[in-house]
C-alpha positions in Angstrom: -4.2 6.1 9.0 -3.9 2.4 7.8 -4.6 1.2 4.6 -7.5 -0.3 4.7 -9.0 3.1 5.5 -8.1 4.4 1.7 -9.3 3.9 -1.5 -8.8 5.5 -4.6 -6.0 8.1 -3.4 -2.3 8.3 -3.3 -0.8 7.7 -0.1 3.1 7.8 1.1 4.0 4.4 2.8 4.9 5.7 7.0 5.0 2.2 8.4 8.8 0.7 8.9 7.5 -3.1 8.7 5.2 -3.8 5.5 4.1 -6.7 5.1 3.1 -8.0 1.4 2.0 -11.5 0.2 5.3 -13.6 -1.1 4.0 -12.7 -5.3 4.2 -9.0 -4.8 6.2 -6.6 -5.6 8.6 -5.0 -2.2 7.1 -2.0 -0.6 9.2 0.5 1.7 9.3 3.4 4.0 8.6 6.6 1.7 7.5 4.7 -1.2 4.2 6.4 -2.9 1.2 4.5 -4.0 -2.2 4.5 -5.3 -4.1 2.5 -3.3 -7.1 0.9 -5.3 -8.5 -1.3 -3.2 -8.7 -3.8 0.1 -8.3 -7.7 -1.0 -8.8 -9.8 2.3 -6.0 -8.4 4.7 -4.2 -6.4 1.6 -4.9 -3.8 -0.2 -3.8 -3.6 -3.9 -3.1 -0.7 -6.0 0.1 0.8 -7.8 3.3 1.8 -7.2 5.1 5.0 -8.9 6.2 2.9 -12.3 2.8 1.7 -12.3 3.2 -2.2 -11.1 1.0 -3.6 -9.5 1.6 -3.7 -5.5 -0.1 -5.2 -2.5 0.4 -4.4 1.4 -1.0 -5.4 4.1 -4.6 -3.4 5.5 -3.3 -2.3 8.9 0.1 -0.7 7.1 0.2 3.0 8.2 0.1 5.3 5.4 -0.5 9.0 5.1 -2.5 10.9 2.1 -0.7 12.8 -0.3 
């Protein structure tokens, strides 16, 4: 499923390339998120510490 499919749920990051706009906050394989919603070609949410992350919408990720 890609990202831009999700909103409002966590999800586990399956994709090996992420791509995230240059301000953000890395992303990697295995990394869990709460995606909130899609921005353009990311989607933003949160990462486990609770920062706020963006990746990009066609990122495969898989609902927890």
């Amino acid at each position: 499923m890609e990202a831009y499919e999700v909103r409002n749920q966590t999800v586990r990051v399956i994709d090996d390339s992420i791509s995230t706009p240059p301000a953000s906050l890395p992303v990697s394989k295995g990394d869990v998120i709460t995606l909130i919603k899609v921005n353009g070609m990311y989607c933003s949410g949160y990462n486990a510490d609770g920062e706020r992350i963006h990746i990009g919408a066609t990122t495969n990720v898989e609902i927890m």
